[in-house]
C-alpha positions in Angstrom: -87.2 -69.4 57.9 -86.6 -69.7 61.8 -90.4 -68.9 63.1 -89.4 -68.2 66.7 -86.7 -65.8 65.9 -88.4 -64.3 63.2 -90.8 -62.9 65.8 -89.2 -59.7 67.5 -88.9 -58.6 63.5 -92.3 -59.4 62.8 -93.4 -57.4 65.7 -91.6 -54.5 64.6 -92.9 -54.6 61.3 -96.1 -54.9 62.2 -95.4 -52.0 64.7 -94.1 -49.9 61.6 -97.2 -50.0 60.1 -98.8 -46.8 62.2 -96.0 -44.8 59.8 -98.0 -45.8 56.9 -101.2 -44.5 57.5 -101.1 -40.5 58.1 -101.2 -39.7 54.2 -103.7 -43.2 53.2 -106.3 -40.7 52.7 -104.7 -37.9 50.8 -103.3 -40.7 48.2 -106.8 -42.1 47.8 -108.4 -38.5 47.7 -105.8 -36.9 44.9 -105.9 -40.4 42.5 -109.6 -40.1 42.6 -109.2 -36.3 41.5 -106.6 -36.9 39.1 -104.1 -34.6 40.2 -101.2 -36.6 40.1 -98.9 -34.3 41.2 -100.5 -34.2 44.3 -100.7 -37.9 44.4 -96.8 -38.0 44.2 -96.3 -35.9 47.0 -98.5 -38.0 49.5 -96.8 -40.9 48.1 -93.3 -39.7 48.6 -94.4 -38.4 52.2 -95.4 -42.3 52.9 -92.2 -43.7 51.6 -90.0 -40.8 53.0 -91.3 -41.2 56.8 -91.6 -45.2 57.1 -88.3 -46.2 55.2 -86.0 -44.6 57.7 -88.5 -45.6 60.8 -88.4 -49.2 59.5 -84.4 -49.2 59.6 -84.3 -47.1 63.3 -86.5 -50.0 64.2 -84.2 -52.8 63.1 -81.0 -50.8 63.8 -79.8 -50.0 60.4 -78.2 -48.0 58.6 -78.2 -46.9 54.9 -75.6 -45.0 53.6 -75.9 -43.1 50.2 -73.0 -42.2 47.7 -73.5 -40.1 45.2 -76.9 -38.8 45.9 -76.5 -35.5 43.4 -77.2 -37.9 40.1 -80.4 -38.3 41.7 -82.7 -36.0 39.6 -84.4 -33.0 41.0 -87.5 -34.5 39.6 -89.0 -37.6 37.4 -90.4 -39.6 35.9 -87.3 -41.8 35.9 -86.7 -45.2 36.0 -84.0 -46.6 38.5 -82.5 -49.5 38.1 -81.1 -51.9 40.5 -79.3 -55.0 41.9 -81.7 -57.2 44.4 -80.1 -59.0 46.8 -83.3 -59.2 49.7 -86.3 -57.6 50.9 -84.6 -55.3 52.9 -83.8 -53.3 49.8 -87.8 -52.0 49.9 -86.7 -50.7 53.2 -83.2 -49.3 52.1 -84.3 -47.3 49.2 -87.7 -45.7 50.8 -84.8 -44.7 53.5 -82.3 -43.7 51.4 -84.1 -41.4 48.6 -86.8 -39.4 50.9 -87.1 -36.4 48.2 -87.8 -38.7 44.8 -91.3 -40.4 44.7 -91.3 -44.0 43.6 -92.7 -47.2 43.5 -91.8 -50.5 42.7 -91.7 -53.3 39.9 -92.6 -56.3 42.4 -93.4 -60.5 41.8 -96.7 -60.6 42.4 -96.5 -62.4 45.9 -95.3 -58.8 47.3 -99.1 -58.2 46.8 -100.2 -60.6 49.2 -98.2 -59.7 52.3 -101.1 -59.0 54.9 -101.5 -54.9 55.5 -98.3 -54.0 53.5 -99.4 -55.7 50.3 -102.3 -52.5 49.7 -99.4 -50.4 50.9 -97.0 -51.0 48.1 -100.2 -51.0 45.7 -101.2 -47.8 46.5 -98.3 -46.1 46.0 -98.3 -47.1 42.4 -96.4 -50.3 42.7 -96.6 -52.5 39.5 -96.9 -56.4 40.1 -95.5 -59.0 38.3 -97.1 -62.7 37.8 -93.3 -64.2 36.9 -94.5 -67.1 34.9 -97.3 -65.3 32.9 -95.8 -63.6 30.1 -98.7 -62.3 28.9 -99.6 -61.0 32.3 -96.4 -59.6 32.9 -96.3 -57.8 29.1 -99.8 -56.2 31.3 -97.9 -55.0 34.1 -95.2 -53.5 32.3 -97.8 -51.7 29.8 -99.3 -50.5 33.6 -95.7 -49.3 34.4 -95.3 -47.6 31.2 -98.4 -45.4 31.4 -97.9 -44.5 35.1 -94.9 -43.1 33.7 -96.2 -41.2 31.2 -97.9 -40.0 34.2 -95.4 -38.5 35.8 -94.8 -41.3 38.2 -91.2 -43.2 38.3 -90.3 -46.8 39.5 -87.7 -49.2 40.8 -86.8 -52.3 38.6 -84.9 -55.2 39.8 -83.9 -56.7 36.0 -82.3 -59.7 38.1 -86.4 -60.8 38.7 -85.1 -62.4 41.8 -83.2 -61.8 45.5 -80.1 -63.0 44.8 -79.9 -63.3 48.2 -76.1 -62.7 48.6 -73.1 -60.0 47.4 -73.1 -61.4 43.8 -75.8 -60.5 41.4 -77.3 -62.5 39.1 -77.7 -62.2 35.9 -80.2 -58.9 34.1 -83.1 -60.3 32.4 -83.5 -58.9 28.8 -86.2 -56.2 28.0 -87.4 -54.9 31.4 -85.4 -51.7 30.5 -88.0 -51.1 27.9 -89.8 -49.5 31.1 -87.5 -46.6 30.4 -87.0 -47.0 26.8 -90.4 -46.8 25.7 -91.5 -44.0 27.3 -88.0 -42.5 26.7 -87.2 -41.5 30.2 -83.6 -41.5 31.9 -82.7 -44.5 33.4 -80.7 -44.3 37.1 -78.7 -47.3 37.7 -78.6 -48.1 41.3 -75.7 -50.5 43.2 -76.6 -51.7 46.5 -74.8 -53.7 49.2 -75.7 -55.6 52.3 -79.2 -55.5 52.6 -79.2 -59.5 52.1 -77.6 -59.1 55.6 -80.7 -58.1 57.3 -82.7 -61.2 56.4 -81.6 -63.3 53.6 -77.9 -64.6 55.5 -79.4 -65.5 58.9 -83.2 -66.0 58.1 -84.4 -63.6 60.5 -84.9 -59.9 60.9 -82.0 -57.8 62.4 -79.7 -54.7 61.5 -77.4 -54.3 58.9 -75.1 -51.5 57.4 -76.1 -50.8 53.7 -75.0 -49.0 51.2 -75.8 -47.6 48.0 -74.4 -45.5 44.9 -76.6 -43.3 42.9 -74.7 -43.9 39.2 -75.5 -41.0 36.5 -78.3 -41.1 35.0 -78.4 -42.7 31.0 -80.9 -40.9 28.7 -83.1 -43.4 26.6 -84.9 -40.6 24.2 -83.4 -41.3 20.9 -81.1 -44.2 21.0 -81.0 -45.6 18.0 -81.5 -49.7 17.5 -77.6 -50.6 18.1 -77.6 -48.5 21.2 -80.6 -49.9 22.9 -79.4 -53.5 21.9 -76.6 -52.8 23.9 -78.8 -50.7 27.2 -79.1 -54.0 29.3 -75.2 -54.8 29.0 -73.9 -51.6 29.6 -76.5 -50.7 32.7 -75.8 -54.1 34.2 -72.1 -53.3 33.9 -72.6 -50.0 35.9 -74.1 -51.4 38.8 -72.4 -54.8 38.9 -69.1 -52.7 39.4 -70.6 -50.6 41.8 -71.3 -53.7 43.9 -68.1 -54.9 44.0 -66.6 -51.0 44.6 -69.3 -50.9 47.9 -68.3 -54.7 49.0 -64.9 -53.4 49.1 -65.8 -50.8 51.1 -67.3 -52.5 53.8 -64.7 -54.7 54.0 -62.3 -52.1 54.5 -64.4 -50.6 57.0 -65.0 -54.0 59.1 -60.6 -53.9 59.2 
């Protein structure tokens, strides 16, 4: 990381932080009542208002394709390629009518001020060498789920910090499969490009396609077997359809 050009973007993030804390209260107040539908409303009022003031800050943009598979409402799971930590930033931009939360590594948690953030809004974290401790997390996911709540999953478990994805781990779409809700696949490009290719903060032009979404109530055995290769298909070719894109674009 370059520390002394990291600082303008630390300053903005830092000056982002004011977005986050008009609807602190009402989350907080509706989890303790158990009204979750209220809860998801706060929650997607957070997301929905700092997302696209974090990427005016930086200069970004994010642009969406394909925004009608979106469902109307949840619980769904979407699914996604990870190439940096700008993708946080590019989705709470880019879907500000869906609630969510994230599947995260647990050092997500410990980023000062925005690591209760992402908690709060129903985040699930991740200890990555922990199996038992992740087989927790995902139990966690599952049941705020059946609550009503969806998530973001990044099967790659990493940033691959670049255009090419790696490879899906194997059973984190059980997220969806066990609760048997739909599963969204999600392609993104050039969010490594705000961070991950020079080290530092800056803008970036991102994109993203909303695939349709694959129902997981009542696969049988074969089909699920197959879930991971087919998903990971889906978005790996929507990668490469957005990288040709902005390549175009740049001509």
């Amino acid at each position: 990381m370059k520390i002394f050009a990291n600082i303008p973007g630390a300053y903005k993030l830092l000056h982002c932080l004011k977005y986050l804390k008009p609807n602190k209260r009402e989350i907080d107040a509706a989890r303790e009542a158990g009204d979750f539908e209220k809860e998801r409303e706060y929650i997607l009022k957070s997301t929905s208002y700092w997302g696209p003031k974090v990427m005016e800050m930086f200069g970004s943009t994010v642009n969406v394709h394909n925004i009608e598979n979106l469902p109307e409402h949840g619980p769904v799971v979407l699914v996604g390629n990870h190439q940096g930590y700008a993708d946080i930033f590019a989705y709470c931009a880019a879907f500000r009518n869906f609630q969510f939360a994230f599947v995260a590594k647990e050092d997500l948690a410990k980023i000062p001020f925005y690591g209760k953030w992402i908690r709060k809004i129903r985040s699930v974290f991740i200890k990555r060498d922990d199996p038992r401790a992740s087989l927790k997390a995902i139990s966690e996911g599952i049941e705020y789920i059946r609550q009503g709540f969806s998530l973001v999953i990044f099967p790659e478990g990493t940033r691959s910090k670049g255009p090419v994805p790696g490879r899906f781990h194997k059973g984190s779409l059980k997220l969806a499969t066990k609760p048997g809700v739909p599963i969204v696949p999600i392609s993104l490009n050039g969010s490594y490009k705000m961070f991950e290719e020079k080290g530092y903060l800056k803008g970036a032009r991102i994109d993203i396609i909303v695939h349709e979404p694959i129902e997981t109530k009542g696969l049988s055995r074969e089909e699920e077997k197959e879930l991971n290769d087919r998903v990971e298909k889906i978005i790996v070719d929507g990668v490469k359809e957005l990288q040709k894109l902005q390549e175009s674009a740049e001509i």
